[in-house]
RORORO-451771 format. One record per residue (C-alpha): x, y, z. Coordinates in pm, whole numbers, plus 32768, in hexadecimal, padded with zeros to 4 digits. Each point is the difference from the previous one (the first is absolute). Layout:
// RORORO-451771
XYZ/...
***
This chain:
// RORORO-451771
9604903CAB79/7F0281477FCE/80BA812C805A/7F978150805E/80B181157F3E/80B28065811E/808D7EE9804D/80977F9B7EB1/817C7FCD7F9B/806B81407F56/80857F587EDA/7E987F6E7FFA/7F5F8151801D/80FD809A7F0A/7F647F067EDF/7E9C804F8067/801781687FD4/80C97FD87EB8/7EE57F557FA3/7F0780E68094/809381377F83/80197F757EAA/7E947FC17FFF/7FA68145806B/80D6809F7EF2/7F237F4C7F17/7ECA80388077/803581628012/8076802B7E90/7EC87F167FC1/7F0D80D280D8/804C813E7F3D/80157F517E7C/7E8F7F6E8075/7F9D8164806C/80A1809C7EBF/7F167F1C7F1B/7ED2801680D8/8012817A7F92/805B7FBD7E97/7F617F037F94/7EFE80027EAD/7F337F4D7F42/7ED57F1D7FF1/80757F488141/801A816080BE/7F347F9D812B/80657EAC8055/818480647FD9/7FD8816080BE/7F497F45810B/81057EC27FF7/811380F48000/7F8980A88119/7FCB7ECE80E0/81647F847FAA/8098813F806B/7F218019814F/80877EAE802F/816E80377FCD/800B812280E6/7F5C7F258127/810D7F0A7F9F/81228117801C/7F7180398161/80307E998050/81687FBD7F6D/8062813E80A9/7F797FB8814A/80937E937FDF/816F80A87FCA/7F9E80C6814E/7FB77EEE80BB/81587F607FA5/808781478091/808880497EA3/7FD681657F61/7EE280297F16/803F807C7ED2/7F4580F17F47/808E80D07F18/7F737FD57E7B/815C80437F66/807D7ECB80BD/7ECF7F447FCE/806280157EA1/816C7FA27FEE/7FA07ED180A5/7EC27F8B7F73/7FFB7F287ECE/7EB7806D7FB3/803A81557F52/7F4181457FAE/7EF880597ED8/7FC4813A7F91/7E757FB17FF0/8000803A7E6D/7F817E9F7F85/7EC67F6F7F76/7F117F1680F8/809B7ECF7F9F/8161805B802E/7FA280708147/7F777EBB8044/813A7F277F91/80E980DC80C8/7F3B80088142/7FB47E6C7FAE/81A07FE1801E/800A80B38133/7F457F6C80B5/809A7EB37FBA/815480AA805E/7F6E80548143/7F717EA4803C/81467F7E7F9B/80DD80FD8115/7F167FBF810A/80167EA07FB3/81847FC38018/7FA8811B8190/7EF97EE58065/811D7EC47FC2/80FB80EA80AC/7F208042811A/7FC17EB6803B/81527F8A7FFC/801A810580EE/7EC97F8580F0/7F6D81567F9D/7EA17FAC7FF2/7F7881368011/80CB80957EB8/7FC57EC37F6E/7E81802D8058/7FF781337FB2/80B77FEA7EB5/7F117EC07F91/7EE980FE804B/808980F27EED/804A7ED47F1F/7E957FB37FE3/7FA381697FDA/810280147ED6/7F917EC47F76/7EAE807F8000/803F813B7F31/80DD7F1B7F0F/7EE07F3C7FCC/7EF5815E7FE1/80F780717F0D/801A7EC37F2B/7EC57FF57FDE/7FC981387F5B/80DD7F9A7F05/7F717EBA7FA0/7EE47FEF7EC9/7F767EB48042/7F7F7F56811A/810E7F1F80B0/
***
């Protein structure tokens, strides 16, 4: 049976925002590492990746919003300060000082990790009859999968 947030178990909303929270921790790291290359990137591929990198980290930050106002709705605090957002997140910082390809491979990972977390949120919402997270969370699966698939691109040389 579907169940409104309100209306859920607390052990049941308990694994939900786990799950939530952990997302947004990774999103955030990931929001600020795509920001940090869209300023420092170089090379013959300046353009596309500046432009890429921007659209990932317009994209993340929508995506905070979401996760965030997901762990509101559960009546669940929201959390949202960076030095917690990094003790939590697997995905970890960069200092910005690589070449265009390294860039590539690391943001390429991350986004799979991403995928992956919100992944193992949309089983756990379901299990849960949380269709909304579980909506919401497939939503930002796609998104993920699509940047994955931007970034592998880049770093292919012949045609698949």
């Amino acid at each position: 049976m579907a169940l409104v947030a309100a209306k859920m178990e607390p052990t049941a909303k308990e694994e939900i925002v786990e799950g939530l929270t952990q997302a947004l921790a990774e999103t955030a790291v990931e929001t600020m590492k795509a920001q940090n290359f869209h300023w420092n990137v170089t090379g013959m591929a300046f353009g596309p990746l500046h432009e890429l990198f921007q659209k990932m980290y317009e994209d993340h930050f929508e995506g905070q919003d979401f996760l965030a106002e997901r762990i509101k709705a559960m009546d669940a605090h929201a959390e949202g300060r960076f030095s917690v957002f990094l003790s939590r997140s697997t995905i970890t910082e960069h200092d910005g000082k690589a070449d265009a390809k390294t860039m590539i491979e690391i943001l390429l990972k991350d986004q799979e990790t991403l995928s992956s977390t919100l992944s193992a949120l949309a089983a756990v919402a379901d299990q849960h009859g949380d269709y909304a997270t579980n909506d919401m969370a497939t939503a930002r699966i796609e998104a993920h999968d699509k940047f994955a698939w931007m970034l592998r691109a880049h770093l292919r040389s012949n045609p698949a």
